[in-house]
C-alpha positions as CSV (number, residue, x, y, z in Angstrom):
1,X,34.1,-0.8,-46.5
2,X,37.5,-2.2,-46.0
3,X,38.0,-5.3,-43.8
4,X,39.8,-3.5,-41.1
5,X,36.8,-1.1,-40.9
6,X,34.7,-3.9,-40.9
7,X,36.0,-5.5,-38.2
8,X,36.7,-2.5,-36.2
9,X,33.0,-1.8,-36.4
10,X,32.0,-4.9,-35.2
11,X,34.8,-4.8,-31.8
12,X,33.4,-1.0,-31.6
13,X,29.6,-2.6,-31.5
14,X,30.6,-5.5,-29.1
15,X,32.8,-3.2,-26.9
16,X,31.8,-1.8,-23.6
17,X,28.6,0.4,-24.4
18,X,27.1,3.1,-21.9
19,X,24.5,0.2,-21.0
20,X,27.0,-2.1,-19.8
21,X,29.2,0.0,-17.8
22,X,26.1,1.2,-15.5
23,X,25.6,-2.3,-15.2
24,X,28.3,-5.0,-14.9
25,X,31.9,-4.0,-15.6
26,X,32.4,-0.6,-13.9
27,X,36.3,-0.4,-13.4
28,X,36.8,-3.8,-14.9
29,X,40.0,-4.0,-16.9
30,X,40.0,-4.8,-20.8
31,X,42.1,-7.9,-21.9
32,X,45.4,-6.5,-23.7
33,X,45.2,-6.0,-27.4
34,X,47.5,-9.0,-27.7
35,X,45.3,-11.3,-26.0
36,X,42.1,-10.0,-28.3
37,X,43.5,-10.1,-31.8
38,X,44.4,-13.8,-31.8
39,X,40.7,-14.1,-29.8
40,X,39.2,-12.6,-33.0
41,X,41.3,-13.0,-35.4
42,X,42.1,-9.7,-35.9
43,X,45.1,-7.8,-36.3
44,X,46.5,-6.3,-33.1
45,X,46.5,-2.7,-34.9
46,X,42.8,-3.1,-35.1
47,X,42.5,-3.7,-31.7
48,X,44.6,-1.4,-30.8
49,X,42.8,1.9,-33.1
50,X,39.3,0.3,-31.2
51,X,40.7,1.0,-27.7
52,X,42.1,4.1,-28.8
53,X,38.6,5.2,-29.9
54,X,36.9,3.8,-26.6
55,X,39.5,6.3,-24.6
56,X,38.5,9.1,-26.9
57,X,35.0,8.4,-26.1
58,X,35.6,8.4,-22.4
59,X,34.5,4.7,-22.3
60,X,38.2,3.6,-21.2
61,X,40.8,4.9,-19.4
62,X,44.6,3.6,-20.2
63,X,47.6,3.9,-17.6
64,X,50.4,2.9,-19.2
65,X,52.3,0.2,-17.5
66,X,48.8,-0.7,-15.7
67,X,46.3,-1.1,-18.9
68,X,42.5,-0.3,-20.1
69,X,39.8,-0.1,-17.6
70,X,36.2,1.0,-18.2
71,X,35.3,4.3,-17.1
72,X,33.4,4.4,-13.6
73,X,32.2,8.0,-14.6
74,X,32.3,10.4,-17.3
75,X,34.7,12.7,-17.2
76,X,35.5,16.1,-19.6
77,X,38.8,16.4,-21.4
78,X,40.1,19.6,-21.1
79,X,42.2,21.1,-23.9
């Protein structure tokens, strides 16, 4: 595995899971993706493909111009 898919696995596996939004961080907002490369060391690409995955999933939701929150509910894409 690459290192960018190394690291992305391990920000997917520290990420919000299904456990901790029922639990702490419903509606919470992530850091931006500037603030968590330098954080881990990571570049902000990586960061960025990891939220991008987490919206897919329905774990976030991104506004633009407002950011990434965590998900208070599941929701189903349509389309």
């Amino acid at each position: 595995m690459r290192a960018c898919g190394r690291a992305r696995a391990s920000i997917s596996t520290t990420g919000p899971s299904h456990e901790t939004r029922d639990s702490q961080i419903l509606g919470d907002q992530l850091p931006t993706v500037r603030a968590v490369a330098p954080h881990l060391l990571l570049n902000p690409n990586t960061v960025a493909r990891t939220y991008e995955e987490w919206e897919k999933n329905s774990v976030t939701e991104t506004t633009v111009g407002r950011g990434s929150f965590v998900r208070t509910h599941p929701t189903r894409r349509v389309g």
